[in-house]
KETI-236880 format. One record per residue (C-alpha): residue in one letter; z, y, x. Coordinates in steps of 0.001 Angstrom, whole numbers, plus 500000, padded with zeros to 6 digits. Last residue first. Layout:
N
{type = A&w = Z&v = Y&u = X}
...
END
This chain:
453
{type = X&w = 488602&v = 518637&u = 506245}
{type = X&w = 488836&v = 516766&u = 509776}
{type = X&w = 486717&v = 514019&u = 510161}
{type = X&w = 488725&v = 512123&u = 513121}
{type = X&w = 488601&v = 511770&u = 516465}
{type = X&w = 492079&v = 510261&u = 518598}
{type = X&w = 493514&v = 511791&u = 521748}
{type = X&w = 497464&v = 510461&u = 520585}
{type = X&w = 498172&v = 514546&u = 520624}
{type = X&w = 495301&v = 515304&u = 518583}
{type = X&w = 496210&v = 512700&u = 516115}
{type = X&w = 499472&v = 514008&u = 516396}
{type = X&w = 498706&v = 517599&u = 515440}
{type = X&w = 496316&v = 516520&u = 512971}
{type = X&w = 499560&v = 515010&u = 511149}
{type = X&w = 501312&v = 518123&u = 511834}
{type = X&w = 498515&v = 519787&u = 510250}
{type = X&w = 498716&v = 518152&u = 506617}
{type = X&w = 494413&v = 518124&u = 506117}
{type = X&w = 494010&v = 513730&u = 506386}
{type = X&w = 496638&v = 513663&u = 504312}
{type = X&w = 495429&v = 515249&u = 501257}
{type = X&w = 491505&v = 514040&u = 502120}
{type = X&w = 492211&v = 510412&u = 502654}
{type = X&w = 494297&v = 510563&u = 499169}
{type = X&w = 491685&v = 511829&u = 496781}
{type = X&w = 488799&v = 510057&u = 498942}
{type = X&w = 486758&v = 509798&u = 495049}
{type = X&w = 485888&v = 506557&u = 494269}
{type = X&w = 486725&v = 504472&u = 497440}
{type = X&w = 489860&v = 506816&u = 498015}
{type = X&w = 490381&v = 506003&u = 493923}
{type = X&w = 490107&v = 502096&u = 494545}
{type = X&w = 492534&v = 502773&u = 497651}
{type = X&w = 495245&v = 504269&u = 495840}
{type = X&w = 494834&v = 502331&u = 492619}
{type = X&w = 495439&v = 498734&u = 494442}
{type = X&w = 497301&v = 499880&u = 497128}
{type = X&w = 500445&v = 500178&u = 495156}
{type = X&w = 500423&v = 496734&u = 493126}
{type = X&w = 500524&v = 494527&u = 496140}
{type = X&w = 504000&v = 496746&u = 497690}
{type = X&w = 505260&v = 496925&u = 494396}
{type = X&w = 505457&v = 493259&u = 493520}
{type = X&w = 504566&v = 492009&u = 490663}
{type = X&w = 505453&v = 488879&u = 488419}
{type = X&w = 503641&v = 486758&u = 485891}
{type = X&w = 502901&v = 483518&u = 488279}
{type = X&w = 500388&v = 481375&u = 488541}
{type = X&w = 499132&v = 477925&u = 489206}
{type = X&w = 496611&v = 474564&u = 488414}
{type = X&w = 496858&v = 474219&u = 492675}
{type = X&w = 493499&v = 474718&u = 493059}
{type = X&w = 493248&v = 477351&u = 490893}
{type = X&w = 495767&v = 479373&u = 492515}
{type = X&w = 497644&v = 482559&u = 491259}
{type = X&w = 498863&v = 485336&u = 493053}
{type = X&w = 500632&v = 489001&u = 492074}
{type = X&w = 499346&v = 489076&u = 488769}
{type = X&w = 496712&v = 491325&u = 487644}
{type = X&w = 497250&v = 495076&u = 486079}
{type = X&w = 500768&v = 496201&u = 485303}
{type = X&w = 500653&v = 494821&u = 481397}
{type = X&w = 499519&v = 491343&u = 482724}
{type = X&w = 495866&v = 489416&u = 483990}
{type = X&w = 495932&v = 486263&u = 484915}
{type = X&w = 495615&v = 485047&u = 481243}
{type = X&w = 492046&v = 487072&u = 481367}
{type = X&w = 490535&v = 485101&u = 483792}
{type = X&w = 486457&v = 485709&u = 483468}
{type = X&w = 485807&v = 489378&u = 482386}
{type = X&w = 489176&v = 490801&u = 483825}
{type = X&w = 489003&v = 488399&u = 487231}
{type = X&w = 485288&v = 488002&u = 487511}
{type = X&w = 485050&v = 491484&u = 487672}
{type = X&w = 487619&v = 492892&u = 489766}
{type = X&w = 486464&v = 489756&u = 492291}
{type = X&w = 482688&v = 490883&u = 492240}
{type = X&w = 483948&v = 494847&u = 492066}
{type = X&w = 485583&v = 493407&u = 495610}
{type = X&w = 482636&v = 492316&u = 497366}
{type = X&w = 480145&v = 494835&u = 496067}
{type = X&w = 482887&v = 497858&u = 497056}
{type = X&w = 483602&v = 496091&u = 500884}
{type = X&w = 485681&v = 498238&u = 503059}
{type = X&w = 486395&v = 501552&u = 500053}
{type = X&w = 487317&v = 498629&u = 497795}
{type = X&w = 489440&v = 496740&u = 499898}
{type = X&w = 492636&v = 497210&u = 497864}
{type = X&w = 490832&v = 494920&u = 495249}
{type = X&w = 489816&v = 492203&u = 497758}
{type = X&w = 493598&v = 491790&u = 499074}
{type = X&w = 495509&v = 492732&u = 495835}
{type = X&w = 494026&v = 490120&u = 494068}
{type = X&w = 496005&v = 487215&u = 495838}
{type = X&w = 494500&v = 483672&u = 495674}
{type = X&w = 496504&v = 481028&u = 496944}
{type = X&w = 494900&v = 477883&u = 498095}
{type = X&w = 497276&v = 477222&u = 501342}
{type = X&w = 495532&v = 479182&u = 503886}
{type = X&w = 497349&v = 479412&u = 507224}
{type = X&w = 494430&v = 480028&u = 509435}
{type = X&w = 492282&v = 482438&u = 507006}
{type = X&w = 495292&v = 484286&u = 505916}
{type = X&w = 498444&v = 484095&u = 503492}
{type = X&w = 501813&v = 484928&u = 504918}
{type = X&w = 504051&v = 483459&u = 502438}
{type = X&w = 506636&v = 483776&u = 499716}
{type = X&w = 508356&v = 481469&u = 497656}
{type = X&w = 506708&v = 478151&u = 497140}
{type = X&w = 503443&v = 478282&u = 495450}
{type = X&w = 502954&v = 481798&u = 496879}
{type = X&w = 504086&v = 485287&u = 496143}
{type = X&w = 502440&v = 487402&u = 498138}
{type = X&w = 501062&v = 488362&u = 501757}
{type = X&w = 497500&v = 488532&u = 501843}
{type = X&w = 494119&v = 486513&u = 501245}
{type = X&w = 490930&v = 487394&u = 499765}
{type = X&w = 488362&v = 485796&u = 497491}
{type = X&w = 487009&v = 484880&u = 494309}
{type = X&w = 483921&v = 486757&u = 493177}
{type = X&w = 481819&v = 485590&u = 496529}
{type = X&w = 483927&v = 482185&u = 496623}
{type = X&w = 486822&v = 480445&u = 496156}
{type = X&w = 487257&v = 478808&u = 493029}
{type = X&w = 488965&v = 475558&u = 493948}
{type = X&w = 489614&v = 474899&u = 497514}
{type = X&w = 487205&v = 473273&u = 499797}
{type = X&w = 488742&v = 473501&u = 503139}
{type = X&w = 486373&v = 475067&u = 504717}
{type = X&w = 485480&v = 477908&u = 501755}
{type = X&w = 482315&v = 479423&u = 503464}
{type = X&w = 482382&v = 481629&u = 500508}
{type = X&w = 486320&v = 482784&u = 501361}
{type = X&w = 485920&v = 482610&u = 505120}
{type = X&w = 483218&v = 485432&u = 504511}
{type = X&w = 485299&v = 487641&u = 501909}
{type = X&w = 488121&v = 487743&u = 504686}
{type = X&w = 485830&v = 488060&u = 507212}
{type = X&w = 484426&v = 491221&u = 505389}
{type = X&w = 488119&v = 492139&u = 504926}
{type = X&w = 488467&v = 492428&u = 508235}
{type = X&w = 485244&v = 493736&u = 509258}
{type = X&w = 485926&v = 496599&u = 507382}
{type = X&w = 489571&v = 497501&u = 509056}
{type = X&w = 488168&v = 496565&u = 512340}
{type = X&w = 484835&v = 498893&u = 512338}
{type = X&w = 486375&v = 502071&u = 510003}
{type = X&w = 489020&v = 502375&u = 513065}
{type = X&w = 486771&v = 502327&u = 515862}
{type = X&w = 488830&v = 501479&u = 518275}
{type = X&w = 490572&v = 501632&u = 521844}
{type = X&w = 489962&v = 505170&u = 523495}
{type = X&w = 490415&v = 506381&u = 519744}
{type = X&w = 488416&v = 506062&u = 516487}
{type = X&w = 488833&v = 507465&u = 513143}
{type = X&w = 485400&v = 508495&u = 511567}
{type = X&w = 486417&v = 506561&u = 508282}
{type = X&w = 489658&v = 505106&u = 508754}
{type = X&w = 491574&v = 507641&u = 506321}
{type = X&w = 495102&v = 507957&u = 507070}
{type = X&w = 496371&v = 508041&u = 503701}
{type = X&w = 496245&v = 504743&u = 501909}
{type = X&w = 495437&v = 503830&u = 505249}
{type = X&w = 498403&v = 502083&u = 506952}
{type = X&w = 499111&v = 499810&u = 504255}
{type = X&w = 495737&v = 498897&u = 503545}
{type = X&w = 493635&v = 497291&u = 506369}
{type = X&w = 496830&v = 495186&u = 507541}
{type = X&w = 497374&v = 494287&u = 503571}
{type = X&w = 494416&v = 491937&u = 504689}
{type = X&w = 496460&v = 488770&u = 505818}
{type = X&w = 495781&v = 489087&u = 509823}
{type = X&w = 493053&v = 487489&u = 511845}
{type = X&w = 492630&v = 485364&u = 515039}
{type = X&w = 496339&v = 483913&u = 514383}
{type = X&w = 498474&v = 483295&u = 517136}
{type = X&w = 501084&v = 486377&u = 516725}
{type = X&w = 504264&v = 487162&u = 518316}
{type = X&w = 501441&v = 489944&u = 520419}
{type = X&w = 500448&v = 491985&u = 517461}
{type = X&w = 496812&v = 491284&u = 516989}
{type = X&w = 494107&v = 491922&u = 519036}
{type = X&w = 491243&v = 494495&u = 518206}
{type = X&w = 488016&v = 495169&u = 517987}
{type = X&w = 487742&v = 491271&u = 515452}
{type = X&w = 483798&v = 491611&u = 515824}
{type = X&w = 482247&v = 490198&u = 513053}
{type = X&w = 480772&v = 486214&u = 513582}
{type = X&w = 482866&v = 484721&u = 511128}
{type = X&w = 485340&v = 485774&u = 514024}
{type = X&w = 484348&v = 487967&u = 516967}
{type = X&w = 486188&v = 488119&u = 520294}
{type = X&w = 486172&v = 491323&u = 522508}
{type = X&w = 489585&v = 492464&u = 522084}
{type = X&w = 491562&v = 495479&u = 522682}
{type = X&w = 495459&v = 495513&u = 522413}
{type = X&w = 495294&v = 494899&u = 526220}
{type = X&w = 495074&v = 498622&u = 526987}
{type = X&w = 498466&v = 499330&u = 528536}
{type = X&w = 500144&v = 497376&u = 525529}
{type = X&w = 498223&v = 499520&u = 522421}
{type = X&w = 501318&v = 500018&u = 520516}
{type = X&w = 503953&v = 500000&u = 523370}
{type = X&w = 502177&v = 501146&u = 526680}
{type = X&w = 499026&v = 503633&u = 525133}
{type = X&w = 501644&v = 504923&u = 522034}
{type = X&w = 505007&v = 505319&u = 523959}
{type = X&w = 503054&v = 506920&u = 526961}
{type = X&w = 501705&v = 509388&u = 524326}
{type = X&w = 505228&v = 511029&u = 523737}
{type = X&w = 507172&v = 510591&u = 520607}
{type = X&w = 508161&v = 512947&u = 518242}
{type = X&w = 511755&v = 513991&u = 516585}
{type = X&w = 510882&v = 517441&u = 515699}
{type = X&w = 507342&v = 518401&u = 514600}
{type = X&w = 506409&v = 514649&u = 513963}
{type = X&w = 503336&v = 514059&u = 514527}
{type = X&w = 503448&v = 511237&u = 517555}
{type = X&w = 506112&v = 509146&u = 515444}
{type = X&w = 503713&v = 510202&u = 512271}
{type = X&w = 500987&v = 508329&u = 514174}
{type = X&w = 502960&v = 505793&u = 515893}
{type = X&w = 504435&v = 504284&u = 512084}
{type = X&w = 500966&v = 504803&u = 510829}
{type = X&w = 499547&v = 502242&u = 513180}
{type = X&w = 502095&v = 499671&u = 511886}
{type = X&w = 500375&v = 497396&u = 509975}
{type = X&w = 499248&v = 495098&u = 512542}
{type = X&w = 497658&v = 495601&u = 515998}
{type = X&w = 499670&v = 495215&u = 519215}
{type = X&w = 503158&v = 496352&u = 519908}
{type = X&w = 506291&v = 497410&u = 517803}
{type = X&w = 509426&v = 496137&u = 519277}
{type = X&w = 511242&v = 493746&u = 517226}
{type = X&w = 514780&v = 493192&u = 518879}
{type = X&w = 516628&v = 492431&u = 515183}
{type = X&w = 519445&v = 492601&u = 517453}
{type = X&w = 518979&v = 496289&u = 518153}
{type = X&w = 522594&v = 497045&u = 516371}
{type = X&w = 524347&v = 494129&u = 514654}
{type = X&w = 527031&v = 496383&u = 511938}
{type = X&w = 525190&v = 499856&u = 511905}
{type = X&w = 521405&v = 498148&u = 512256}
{type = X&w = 518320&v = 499191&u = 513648}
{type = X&w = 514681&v = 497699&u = 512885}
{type = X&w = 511301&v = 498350&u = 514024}
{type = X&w = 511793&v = 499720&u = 517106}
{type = X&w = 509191&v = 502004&u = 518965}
{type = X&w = 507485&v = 501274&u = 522519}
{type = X&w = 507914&v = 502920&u = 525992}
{type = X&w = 511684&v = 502688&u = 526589}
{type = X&w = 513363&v = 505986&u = 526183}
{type = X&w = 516866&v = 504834&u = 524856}
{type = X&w = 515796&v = 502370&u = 522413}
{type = X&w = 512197&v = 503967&u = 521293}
{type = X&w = 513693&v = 504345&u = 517798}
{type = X&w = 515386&v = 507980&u = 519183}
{type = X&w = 512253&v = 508900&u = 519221}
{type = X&w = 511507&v = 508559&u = 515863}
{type = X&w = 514487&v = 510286&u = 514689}
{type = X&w = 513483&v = 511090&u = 510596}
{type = X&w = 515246&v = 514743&u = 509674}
{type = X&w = 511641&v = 516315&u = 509600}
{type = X&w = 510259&v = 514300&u = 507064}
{type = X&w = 512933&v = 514920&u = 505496}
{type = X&w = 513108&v = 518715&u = 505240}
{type = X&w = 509342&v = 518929&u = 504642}
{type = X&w = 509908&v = 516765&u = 501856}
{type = X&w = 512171&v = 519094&u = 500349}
{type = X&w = 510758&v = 522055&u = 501170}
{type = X&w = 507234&v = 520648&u = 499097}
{type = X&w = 509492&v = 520119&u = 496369}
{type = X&w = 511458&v = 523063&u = 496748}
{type = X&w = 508003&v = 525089&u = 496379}
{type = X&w = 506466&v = 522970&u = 493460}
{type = X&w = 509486&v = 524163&u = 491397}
{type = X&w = 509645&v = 527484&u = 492566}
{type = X&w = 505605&v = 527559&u = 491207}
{type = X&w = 502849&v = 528778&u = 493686}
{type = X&w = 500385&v = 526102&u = 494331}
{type = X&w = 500707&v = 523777&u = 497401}
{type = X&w = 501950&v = 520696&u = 495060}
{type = X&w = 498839&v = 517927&u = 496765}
{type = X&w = 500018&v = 518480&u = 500532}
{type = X&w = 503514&v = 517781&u = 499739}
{type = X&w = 502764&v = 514582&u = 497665}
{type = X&w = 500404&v = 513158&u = 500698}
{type = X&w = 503306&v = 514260&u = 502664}
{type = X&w = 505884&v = 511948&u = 500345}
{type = X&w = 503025&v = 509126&u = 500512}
{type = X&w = 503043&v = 508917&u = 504154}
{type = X&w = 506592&v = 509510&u = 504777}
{type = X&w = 507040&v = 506085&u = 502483}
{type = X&w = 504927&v = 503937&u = 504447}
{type = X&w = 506278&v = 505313&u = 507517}
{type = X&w = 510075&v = 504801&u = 506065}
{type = X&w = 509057&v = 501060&u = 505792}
{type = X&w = 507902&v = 501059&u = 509572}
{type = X&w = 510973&v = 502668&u = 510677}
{type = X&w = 513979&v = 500277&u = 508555}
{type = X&w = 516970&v = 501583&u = 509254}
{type = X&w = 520047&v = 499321&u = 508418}
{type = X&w = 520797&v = 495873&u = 506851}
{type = X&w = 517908&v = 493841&u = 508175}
{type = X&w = 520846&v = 491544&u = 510325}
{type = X&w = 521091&v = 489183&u = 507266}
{type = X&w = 517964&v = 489928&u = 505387}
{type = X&w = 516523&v = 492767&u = 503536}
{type = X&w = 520700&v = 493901&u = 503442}
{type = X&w = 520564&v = 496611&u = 500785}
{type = X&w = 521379&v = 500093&u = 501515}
{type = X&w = 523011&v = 502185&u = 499271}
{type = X&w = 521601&v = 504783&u = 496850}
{type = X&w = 523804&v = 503988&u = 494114}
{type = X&w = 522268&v = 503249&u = 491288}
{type = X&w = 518904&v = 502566&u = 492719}
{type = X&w = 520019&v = 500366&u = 495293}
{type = X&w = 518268&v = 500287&u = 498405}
{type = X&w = 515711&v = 498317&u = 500243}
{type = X&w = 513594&v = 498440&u = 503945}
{type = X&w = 516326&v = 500810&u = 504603}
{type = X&w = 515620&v = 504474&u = 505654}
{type = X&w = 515187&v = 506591&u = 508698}
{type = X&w = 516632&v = 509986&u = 509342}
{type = X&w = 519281&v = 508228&u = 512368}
{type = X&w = 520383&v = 505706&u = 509892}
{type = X&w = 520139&v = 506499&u = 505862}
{type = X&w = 521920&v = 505691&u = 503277}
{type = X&w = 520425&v = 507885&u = 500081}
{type = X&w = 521579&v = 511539&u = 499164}
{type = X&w = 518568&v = 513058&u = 499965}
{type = X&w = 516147&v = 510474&u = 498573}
{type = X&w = 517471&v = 510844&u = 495409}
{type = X&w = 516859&v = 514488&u = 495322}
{type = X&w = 513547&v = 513459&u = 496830}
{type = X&w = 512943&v = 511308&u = 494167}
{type = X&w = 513920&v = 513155&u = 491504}
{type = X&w = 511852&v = 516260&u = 492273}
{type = X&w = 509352&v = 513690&u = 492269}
{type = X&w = 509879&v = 512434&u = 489115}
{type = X&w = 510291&v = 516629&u = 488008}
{type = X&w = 506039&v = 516883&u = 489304}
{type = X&w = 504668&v = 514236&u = 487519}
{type = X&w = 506071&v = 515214&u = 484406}
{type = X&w = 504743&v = 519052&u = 485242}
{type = X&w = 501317&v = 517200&u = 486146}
{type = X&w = 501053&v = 515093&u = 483358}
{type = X&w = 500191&v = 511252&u = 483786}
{type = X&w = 496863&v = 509302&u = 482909}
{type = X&w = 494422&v = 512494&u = 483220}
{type = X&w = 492329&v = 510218&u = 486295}
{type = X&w = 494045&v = 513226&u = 488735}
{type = X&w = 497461&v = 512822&u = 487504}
{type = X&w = 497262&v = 508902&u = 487458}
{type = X&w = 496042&v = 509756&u = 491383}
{type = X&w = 498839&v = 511265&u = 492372}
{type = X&w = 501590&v = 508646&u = 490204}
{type = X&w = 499335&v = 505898&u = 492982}
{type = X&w = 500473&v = 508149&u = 495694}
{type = X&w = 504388&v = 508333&u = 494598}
{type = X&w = 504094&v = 504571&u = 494324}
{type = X&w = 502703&v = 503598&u = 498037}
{type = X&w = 505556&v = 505405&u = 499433}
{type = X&w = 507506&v = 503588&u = 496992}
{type = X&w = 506487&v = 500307&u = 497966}
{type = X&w = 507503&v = 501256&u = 501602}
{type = X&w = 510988&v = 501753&u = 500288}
{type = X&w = 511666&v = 499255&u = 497788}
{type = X&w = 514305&v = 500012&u = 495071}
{type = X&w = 516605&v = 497127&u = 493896}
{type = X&w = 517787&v = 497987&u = 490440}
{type = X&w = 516659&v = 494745&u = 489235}
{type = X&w = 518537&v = 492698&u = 491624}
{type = X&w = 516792&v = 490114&u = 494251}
{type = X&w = 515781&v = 486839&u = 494237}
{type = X&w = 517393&v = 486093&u = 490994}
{type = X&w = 515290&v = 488451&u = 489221}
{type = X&w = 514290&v = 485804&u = 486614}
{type = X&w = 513121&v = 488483&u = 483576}
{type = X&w = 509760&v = 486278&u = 483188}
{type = X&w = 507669&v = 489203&u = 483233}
{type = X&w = 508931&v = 489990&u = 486820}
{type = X&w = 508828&v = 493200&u = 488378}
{type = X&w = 509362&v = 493634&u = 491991}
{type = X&w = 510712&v = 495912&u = 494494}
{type = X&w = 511103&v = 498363&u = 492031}
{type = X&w = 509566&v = 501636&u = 493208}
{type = X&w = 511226&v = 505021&u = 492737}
{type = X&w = 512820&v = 507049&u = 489723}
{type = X&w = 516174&v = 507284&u = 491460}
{type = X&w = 518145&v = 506004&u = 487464}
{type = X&w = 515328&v = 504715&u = 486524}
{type = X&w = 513771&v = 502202&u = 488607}
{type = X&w = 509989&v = 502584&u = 487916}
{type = X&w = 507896&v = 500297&u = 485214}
{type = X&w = 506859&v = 503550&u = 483191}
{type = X&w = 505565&v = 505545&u = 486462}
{type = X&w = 505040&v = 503235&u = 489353}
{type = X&w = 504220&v = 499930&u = 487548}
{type = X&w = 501872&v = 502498&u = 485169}
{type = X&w = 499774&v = 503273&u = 487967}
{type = X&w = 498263&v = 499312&u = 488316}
{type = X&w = 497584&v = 499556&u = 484566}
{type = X&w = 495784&v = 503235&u = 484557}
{type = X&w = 493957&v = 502252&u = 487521}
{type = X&w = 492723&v = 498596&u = 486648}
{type = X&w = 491444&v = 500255&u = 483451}
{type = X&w = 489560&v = 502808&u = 485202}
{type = X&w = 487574&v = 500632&u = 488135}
{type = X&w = 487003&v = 498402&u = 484571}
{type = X&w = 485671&v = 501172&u = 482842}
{type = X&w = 483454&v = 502660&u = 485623}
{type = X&w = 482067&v = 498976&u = 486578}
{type = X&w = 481024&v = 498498&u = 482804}
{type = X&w = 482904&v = 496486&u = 480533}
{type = X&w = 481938&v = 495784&u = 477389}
{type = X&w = 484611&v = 494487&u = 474761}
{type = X&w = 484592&v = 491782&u = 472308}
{type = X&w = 486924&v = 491092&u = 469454}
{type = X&w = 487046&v = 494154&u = 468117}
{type = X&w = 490182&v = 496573&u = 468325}
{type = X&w = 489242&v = 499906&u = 466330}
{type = X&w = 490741&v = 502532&u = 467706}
{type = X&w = 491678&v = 505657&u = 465439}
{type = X&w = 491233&v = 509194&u = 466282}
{type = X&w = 488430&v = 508567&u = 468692}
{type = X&w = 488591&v = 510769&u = 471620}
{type = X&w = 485796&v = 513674&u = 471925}
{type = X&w = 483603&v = 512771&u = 474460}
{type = X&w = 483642&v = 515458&u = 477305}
{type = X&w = 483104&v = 512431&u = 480531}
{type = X&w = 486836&v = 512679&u = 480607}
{type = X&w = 487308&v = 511931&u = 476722}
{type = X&w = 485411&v = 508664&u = 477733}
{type = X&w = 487667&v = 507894&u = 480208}
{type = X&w = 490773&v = 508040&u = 478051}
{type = X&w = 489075&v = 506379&u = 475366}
{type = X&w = 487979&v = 503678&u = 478261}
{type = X&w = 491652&v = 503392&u = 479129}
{type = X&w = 493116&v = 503123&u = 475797}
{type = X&w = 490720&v = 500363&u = 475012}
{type = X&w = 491043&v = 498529&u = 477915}
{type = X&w = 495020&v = 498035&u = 477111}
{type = X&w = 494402&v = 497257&u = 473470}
{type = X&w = 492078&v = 494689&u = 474686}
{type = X&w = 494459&v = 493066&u = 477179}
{type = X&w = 497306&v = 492723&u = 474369}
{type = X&w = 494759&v = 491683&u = 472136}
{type = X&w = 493641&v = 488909&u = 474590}
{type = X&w = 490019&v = 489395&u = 475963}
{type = X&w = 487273&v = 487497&u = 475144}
{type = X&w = 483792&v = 487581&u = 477145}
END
């Protein structure tokens, strides 16, 4: 297998840094050969430490958060280079956890970025507690997503309330510094209106609310997608929460949310959100909303939690070696479809609007669903396709079929990547949420079971 010498030099650093974990003493020199042997330990690591490094070295500078994107091309003509991404950096401040943990990133350093955040954070636009989907990094203002998008965004500050209690629950030692962080957070997370998202009272949360067009956006929150953690921190929170009735008649529609139709003969559990025709969802549903709520042993009156999320990306990795329309490449090492970068622009990639595209995050956030599955595609990928593989870990989509790629990122791919490979390694981030007691509070108060730690 040959590796470029950017690629090698990469690998190298992360198996000496892996090796000096296992008590090896690190080489004082690295030798770059020309081949490289990659074991499933090495590769699980190197993916890590590149994936990370979009969070900590690629990271907007001035607020230290998430770039929305980062393109090796330098065309940032879809959006400004400053922009800041809100759910992405949820996503980021948990992947910076687990470069601490894999001895990638210093604790202390770790510790004043997020110190920076927050303080950022603070001072940010908000609307009633909630953030924008985007915001500058200079200047903390909000940034129109799209034309009416303009003002609080409550599914993107989920993502990003998520990470910031995973933070909270990971600093509990004794330091001032570590104690206004984790009074920080606790002083946002507690400033976010959730109920005041419900409209007025009506049973379901908003997703959107603007200054300048109001409601307009009208996107109530109901049926499966993304958004379970959205309800579950809505039912946690210790000041702002929501009452059951929003959950069982908004989220779950008065029970119809449950389905008893299979696809690639697994059992779909549940149906998704109601605006939506398609039998499965792009596979960031199985991510974004359990980078920290851990699936495993979650079930309520409607689901099994650990059932749909696995069985959707072992559709995913079915529909991909069954290959129907006979695209190029598919197959047990090549597989998985999301929401990316596409051929043109951007698109909603699943089984039923499959256009060829490839899009690594899918099978390599799935890791904890499907580990032979996805190690396949992790492998095949670094060992096989090299040139589709960049300083922040592999591109954002690429297509064989279509002879295509492109050598851009985008922080909401990149983030679940090392956040659920390490909960599939280690359940680093599962565990620190999983133990904050206002979230158990919720999940007590929505009637769900979960492995409590």
């Amino acid at each position: 297998m040959k590796f470029s010498a950017f690629n090698i030099t990469i690998l190298i650093m992360a198996l000496a840094i892996f090796a000096c974990k296992q008590g090896e003493e690190q080489p004082s020199k690295v030798v770059v050969q020309p081949q490289v042997e990659l074991t499933e330990n090495s590769l699980l690591e190197t993916i890590q430490y590149q994936t990370i490094n979009y969070f900590w070295e690629g990271a907007e500078p001035n607020s230290g958060l998430a770039r929305e994107r980062l393109h090796l091309d330098d065309d940032y003509s879809l959006s400004p280079k400053q922009t800041v991404t809100i759910g992405g950096s949820g996503f980021g401040v948990m992947a910076i956890l687990v470069g601490i943990e894999r001895g990638f990133i210093n604790k202390e350093e770790a510790l004043d970025r997020f110190l920076k955040n927050v303080d950022f954070l603070e001072k940010a636009d908000r609307f009633h507690g909630a953030w924008p989907h985007w915001l500058d990094g200079e200047t903390g203002k909000a940034l129109a997503f799209s034309k009416k998008d303009d003002g609080g965004d409550l599914v993107e500050t989920a993502f990003l309330i998520q990470g910031l209690l995973t933070v909270a629950e990971y600093y509990n030692g004794d330091t001032e510094k570590e104690k206004q962080l984790v009074a920080k957070i606790d002083a946002l997370w507690k400033s976010v209106e959730w109920d005041w998202y419900t409209k007025g009272g009506e049973d379901v949360l908003y997703w959107h609310w603007s200054p300048k067009y109001g409601w307009d956006m009208n996107f109530p929150v109901g049926g499966y997608n993304e958004c379970l953690i959205m309800y579950v921190l809505a039912a946690a929170s210790p000041t702002h929460s929501i009452s059951k009735s929003v959950y069982e008649k908004g989220w779950a529609r008065n029970g119809k949310i449950v389905s008893d139709k299979k696809y690639y003969g697994e059992d779909l559990v549940l149906n998704y959100y109601e605006h939506d025709n398609h039998s499965v969802g792009p596979l960031f549903w199985a991510h974004y909303s359990y980078l920290g709520l851990n699936p495993n042993g979650l079930s309520d009156q409607y689901a099994d939690y650990w059932k749909l999320t696995q069985n959707q990306a072992k559709i995913h990795y079915k529909y991909a070696v069954d290959n129907p329309k006979h695209y190029k490449g598919y197959g047990d090492s090549l597989w998985g479809l999301t929401s990316s970068y596409s051929i043109k622009g951007y698109h909603g990639h699943r089984p039923e609007s499959d256009v060829g595209v490839i899009s690594p995050t899918a099978a390599l956030s799935s890791f904890p669903y499907t580990p032979k599955e996805s190690m396949n595609v992790l492998e095949n990928i670094y060992k096989n396709h090299d040139s589709l593989v960049g300083k922040y870990g592999p591109y954002d989509a690429f297509s064989f079929e279509h002879n295509w790629s492109t050598p851009r990122y985008l922080a909401i791919d990149q983030g679940p990547i090392p956040v659920m490979i390490e909960n599939y390694r280690t359940g680093l981030l599962w565990n620190l949420f999983m133990k904050n007691k206002d979230v158990q509070s919720g999940l007590d108060k929505l009637d769900f079971k979960y492995n409590k730690n």
